[in-house]
N, C-alpha and C positions, 0 to 999 in steps of 0.2 A: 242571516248569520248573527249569531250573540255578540254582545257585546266585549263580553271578556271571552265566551269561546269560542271556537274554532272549527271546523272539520275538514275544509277545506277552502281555496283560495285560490280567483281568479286569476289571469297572467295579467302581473306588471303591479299586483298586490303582495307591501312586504312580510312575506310569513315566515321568515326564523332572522334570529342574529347570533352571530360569534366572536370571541375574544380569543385572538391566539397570542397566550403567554411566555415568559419563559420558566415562570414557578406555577404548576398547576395547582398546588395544595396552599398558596398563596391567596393566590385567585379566587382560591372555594372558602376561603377565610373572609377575606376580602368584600366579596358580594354578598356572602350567606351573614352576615351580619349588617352590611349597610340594604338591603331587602328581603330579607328572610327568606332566601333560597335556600332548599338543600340538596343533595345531590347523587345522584346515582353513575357509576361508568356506561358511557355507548360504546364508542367503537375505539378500538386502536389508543391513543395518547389523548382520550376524549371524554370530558364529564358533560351529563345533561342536567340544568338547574329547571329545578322545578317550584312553582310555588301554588301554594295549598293542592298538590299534587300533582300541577298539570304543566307540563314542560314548557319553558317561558325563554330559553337560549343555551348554549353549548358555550364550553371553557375547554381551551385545546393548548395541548404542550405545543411551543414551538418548534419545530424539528429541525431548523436551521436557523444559527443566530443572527445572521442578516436581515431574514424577514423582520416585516414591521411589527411593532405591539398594537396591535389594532383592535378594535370591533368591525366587525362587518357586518353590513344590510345583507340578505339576500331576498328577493324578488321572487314569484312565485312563477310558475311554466309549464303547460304540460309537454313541452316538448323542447329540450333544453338544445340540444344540436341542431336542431330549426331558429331557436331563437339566437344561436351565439350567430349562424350564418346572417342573420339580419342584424346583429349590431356590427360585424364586420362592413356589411353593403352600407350601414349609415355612420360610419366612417371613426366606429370603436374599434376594440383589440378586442380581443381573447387570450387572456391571463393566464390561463390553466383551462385544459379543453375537458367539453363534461367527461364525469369519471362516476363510473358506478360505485355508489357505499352498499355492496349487499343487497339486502329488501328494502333499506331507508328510504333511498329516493338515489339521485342524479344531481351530482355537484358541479359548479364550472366558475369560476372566476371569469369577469370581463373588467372592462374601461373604456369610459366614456369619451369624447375625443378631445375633451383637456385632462384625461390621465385621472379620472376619478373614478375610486375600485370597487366596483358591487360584486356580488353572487350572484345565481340563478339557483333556482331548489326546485326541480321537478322529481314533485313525492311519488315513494312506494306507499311502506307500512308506516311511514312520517309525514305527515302533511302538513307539519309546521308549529306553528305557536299552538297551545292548545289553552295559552291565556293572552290574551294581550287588552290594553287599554286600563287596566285595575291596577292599581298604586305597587309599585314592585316589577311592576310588568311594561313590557315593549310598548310606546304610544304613540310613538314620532318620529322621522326622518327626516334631515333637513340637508339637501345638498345645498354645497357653497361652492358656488359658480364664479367662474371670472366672466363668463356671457349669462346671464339665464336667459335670453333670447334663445341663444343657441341652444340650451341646456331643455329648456321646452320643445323646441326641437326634434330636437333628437329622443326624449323620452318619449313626447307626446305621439310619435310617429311609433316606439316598439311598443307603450304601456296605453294607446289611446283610451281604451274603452275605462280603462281601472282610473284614469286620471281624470277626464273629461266626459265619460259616458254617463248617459242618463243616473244611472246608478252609483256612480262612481262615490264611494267615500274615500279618499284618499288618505294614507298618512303618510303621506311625503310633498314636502315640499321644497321649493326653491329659492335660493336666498344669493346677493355677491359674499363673496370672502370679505370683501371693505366692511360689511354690515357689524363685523362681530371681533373678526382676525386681521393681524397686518397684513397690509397688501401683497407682501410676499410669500403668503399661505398656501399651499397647492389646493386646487381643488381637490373637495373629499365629503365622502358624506358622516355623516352625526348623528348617531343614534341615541335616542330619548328615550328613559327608562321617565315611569310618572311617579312622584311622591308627593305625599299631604301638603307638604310644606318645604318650600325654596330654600328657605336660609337654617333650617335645622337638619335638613340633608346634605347641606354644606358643611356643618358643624361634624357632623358623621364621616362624611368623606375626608376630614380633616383631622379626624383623631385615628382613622384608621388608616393615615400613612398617605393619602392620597392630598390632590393639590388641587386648587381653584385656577382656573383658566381664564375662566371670565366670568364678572360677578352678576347675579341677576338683573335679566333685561324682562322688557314686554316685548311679548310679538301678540298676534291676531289668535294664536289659539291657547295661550297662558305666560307663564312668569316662565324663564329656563335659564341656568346657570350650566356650566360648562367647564367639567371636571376633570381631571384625569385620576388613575387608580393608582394604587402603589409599585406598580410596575411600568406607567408611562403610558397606556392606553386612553384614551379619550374619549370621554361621553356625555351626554345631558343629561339634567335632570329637570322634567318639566311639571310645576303645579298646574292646574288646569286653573282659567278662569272660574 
């Protein structure tokens, strides 16, 4: 598999993410200037962001104002109704049970068993990022655990081979809530978009409406600051070492 691209994606490898807003034309202002996305519609209340042509996450109208402003990881599957029954037996939820988009693929919302919200994406004619790793693009996931004993666990047991397998590259990892957030943070996962530089993507994120969360740390795989957009959604932004 390329570096930046794609074709296809092991189970428990994360291959798409999305933003559900409640300004979509916000949003597409929003990103397409802080990473040079631009955009085309997919499905229903739904834009796909692409960069240098090749599909890199989804911006989706919220369709009820209660939901959350989120990003979501979703996780790769070939088989999304087998896998939601195994995060059930190892003692998640099932948020939204999978649901057919057309030819795209098979959507489902789950949760982990302290209430942390991923996807599952088992592709049609979508098999996910079709860039990720390159400056603009998807690089990282970090759940923030109140166990990661447990949180190992429990992934390593659905996502074993993608995590710990001979092969496995991983871009997710696991971290406590104390690490970054008050301790009274729910678990959740963070998604890392990559850029050249930590503190002038902060500068970006700051004129274009959006707020610093937490200001650049070190971890083991580069600098990351911790943003949110101008509508309350929350993200990384990670320089590589």
């Amino acid at each position: 598999m390329a570096e930046n691209r794609a074709s296809a994606y092991t189970e428990g490898v994360p291959c798409w993410v999305d933003a559900q807003l409640p300004d979509l034309e916000a949003g597409k202002r929003f990103y397409g200037e802080l990473f040079g996305w631009t955009f085309e519609p997919a499905h229903a209340e739904t834009v796909w962001a692409r960069l240098d042509g090749e599909p890199v996450a989804a911006l989706a109208r919220k369709t009820d104002g209660r939901l959350p402003t989120v990003w979501t990881v979703h996780f790769a599957t070939p088989d999304a109704e087998a896998l939601s029954r195994r995060i059930l037996a190892a003692g998640g939820q099932v948020v939204t049970a999978p649901l057919p988009l057309g030819e795209l693929g098979v959507t489902a919302l789950a949760a982990d068993p302290e209430g942390a919200v991923f996807g599952l994406w088992q592709p049609g004619s979508h098999p996910g990022f079709g860039r990720r790793h390159a400056e603009g693009a998807f690089v990282w996931v970090e759940l923030y655990a109140r166990d990661t004993a447990a949180a190992n666990t429990f992934y390593g047991g659905l996502f074993h081979d993608a995590l710990f397998g001979p092969d496995a590259e991983p871009d997710f990892g696991r971290a406590p809530v104390s690490d970054v957030f008050p301790a009274e943070m729910p678990p959740h996962f963070l998604v890392h978009f990559r850029v050249a530089d930590c503190a002038q993507a902060l500068g970006r994120v700051q004129r274009l409406g959006g707020r610093v969360q937490a200001e650049p740390f070190t971890t083991s795989y580069g600098t990351v600051a911790v943003v949110t957009d101008d509508q309350g959604a929350s993200f990384a932004v990670l320089e590589r070492s």
